[in-house]
N, C-alpha and C positions, 0 to 999 in steps of 0.2 A: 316515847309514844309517837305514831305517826302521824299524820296532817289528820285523815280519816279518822282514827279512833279518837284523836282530841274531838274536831267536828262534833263526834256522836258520843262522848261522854258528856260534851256541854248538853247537847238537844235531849238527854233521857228518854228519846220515845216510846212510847208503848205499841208492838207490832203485835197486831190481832191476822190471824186467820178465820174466816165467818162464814164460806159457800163454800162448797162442791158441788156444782152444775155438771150434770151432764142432761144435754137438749137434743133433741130429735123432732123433726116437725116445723111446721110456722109455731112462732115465738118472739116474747119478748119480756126484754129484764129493765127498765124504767129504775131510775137512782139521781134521787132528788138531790138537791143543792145540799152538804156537810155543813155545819157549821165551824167556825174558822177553827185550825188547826189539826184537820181531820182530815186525810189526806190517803183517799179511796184507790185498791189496786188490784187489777185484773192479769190475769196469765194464762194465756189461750195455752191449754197442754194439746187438745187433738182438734184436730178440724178448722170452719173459717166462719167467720159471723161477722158482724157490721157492727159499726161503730160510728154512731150520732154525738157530737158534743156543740153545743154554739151555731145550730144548722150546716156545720159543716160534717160528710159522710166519709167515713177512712172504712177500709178492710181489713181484718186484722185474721190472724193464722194464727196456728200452731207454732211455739216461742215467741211471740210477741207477750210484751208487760205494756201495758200502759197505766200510766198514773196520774193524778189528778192533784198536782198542787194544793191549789184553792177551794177543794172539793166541786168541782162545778157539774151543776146536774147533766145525766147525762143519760143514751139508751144504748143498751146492747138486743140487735135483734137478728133474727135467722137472714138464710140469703134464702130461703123460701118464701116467694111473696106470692102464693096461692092457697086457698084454705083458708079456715079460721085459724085463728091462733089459740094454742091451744092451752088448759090453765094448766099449770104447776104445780105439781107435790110437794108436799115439805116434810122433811122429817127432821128432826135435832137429834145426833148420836148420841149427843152428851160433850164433844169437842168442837164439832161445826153443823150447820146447819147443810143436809143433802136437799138440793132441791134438782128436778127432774124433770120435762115433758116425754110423753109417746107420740110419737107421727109417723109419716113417710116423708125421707128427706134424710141428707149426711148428718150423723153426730158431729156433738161440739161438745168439748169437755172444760169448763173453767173453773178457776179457782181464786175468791175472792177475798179481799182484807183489806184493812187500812192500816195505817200510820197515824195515830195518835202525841204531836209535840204541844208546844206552849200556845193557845192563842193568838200570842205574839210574835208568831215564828215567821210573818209575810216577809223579813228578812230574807229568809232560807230561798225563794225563788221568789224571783219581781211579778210583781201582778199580771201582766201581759202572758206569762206562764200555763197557759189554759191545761194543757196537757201535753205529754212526757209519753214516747212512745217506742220503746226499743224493738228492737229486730232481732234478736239474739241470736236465730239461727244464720243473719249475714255475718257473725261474728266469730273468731277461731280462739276467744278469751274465755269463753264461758263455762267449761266443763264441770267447776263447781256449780254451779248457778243449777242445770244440769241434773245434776246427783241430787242436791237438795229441794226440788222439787219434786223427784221422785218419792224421798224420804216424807216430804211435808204429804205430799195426797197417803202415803201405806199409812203413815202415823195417822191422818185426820180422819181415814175411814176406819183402822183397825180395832180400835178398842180394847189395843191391849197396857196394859198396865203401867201407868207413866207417859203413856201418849199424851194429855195434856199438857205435859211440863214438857214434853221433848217440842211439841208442835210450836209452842210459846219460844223457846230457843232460839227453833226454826226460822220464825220469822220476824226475831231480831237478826241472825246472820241474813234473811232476802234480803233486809231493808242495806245491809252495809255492802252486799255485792252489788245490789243496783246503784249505790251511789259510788261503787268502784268502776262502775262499768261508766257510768254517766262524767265521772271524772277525767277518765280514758280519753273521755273523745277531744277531738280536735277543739272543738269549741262548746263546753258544757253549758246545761240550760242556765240562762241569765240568773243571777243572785250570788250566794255565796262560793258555790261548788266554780263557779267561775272566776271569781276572785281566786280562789286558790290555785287555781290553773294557771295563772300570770304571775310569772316566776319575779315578776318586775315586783309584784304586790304582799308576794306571797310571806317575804319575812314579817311586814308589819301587822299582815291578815291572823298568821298562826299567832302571832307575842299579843296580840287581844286577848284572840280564843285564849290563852295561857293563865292571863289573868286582866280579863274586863276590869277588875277594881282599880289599876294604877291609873295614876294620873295624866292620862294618853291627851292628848293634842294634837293637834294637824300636825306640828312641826314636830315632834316624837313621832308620831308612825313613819313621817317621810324620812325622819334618819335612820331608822330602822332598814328602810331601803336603799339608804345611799343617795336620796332624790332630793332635789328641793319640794319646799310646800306644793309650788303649783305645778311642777309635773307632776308631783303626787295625785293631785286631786285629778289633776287632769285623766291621768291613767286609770284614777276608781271610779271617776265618772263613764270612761269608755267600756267599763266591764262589769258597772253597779248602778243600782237603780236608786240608791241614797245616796246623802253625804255620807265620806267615814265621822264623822260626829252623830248622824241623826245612827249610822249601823250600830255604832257604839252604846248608843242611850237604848237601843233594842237589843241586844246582846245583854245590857246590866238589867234591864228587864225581865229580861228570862231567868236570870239567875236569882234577881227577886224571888218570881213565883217559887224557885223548886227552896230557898232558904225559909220562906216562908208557911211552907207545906211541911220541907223535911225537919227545919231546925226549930220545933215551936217553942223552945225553951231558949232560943236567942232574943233579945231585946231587942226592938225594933230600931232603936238605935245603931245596933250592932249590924244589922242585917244592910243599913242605908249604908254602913261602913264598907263592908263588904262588896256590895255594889259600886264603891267608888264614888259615895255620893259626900261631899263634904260637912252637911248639914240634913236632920232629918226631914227641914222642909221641902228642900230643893227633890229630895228622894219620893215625900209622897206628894209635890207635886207633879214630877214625871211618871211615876205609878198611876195615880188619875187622867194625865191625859193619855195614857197608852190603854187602861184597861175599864175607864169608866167607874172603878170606884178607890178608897185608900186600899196602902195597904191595909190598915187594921181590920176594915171590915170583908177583906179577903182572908185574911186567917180565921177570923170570927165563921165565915162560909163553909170553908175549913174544903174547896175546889177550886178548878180555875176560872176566873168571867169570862164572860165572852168576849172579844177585843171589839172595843168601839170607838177609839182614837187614832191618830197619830200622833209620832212625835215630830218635835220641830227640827228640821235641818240643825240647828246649834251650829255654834262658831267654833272657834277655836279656844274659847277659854276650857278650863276644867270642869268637868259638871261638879 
């Protein structure tokens, strides 16, 4: 399996498609703060509109994606700044919600969704992360990218037969070409997809991903690399916003949640196993301070909490 598909068979995300916007007019589309692990995305197909996130104002065109890590609230509004703004239609097809203005003024056509991972996934891009913003038409990679947003707007408006299972497909492959494309580049946004970039990092990055439960240490991932300890460190602090110990204890975390969701007939015991935890105390006490509550009364929930911890840097012992 390659680097990518390991990546995204650990994170399981659920890729939603939810708008088709087409706008005409003064306008505007307001998208309040996600809560953690919800990771909000827009794909300018015609036209140009603006883009508000954190008081800072970007332009955004036809082929641009932009994505929101952190879910961070944000506006999208016309380049029309005369006239009232005009309210919105909404209709639900039954696959996505159409929404629409009428005015005078260039159309703008988007298409809206998120990324749904763990909670616990602030791993995956460093907080500083605000937003994710590609170009795709400066790019000569994308010709998938391309075809399959052609296929996701015919599927989302057409209504025909199996569209919603194709749409759903759909955009689990966006989610893996954007993070092929995001890989590509010379220097991908800070967190993990960069880590993997650093060919220096990259043996001991994927043999986690492979299996978070062994018994990994500072001094195991850097021979993995060929490095001593403190190059090691030294180089995943130049390209990572954790220790590898504290990445490690949030990587066995996620895996928590989805054994604990999918395997409810494992014993809890078995599942701290699994994780790489030596003892089932040590397991639900990293569980509690990553998610706020044990695991047990996360399975008894029987969904994910809301992430309201971190974890500790850790040393080099074994968790």
């Amino acid at each position: 399996m390659d680097n990518l598909s390991r990546l995204l068979s650990l994170l399981a995300p659920v890729c939603n498609v939810n708008l088709h916007c087409r706008f005409t007019g003064r306008w505007d589309a307001d998208h309040p703060q996600q809560v953690a692990g919800i990771v909000p995305w827009h794909v300018i197909l015609h036209g140009e509109t603006r883009l508000v996130v954190e008081g800072n104002t970007f332009d955004v065109r036809a082929g641009d994606i932009v994505l929101f890590p952190h879910g961070s609230p944000h506006l999208l509004q016309s380049l029309v700044d005369w006239g009232q703004v005009v309210p919105a239609q909404v209709n639900n097809n039954g696959i996505v919600t159409e929404v629409w203005t009428e005015g005078p003024g260039p159309a703008v056509e988007v298409l809206c969704g998120d990324f749904h991972f763990d909670p616990g996934y602030r791993w995956m891009f460093a907080d500083e992360t605000t937003l994710i913003h590609l170009r795709t038409d400066e790019r000569h990679d994308c010709p998938e990218l391309e075809a399959l947003l052609v296929m996701l707007v015919r599927e989302s408006l057409s209504g025909l037969p199996g569209s919603a299972s194709i749409v759903k497909g759909l955009a689990d492959t966006l989610l893996a070409l954007i993070l092929r494309i995001l890989l590509s580049r010379r220097e991908p946004p800070a967190g993990v997809l960069r880590l993997l970039s650093d060919k220096r990092l990259a043996p001991a990055v994927l043999a986690v991903i492979a299996d978070p439960a062994a018994p990994w240490t500072m001094a195991s991932m850097a021979q993995r690399c060929f490095l001593s300890r403190a190059t090691f460190a030294r180089h995943f602090s130049n390209s990572y916003h954790q220790t590898p110990q504290a990445w490690l204890n949030q990587l066995r975390m996620m895996l928590a949640v989805r054994l604990l969701s999918e395997a409810r007939n494992l014993m809890m015991e078995g599942v701290a196993e699994q994780c790489g935890f030596l003892s089932l105390s040590s397991f639900t006490k990293a569980f509690k301070k990553t998610y706020g509550i044990t695991p047990a009364q996360y399975r008894r929930r029987g969904h994910s909490p809301f992430f309201t911890g971190t974890l500790p840097d850790g040393n080099d012992e074994q968790a």
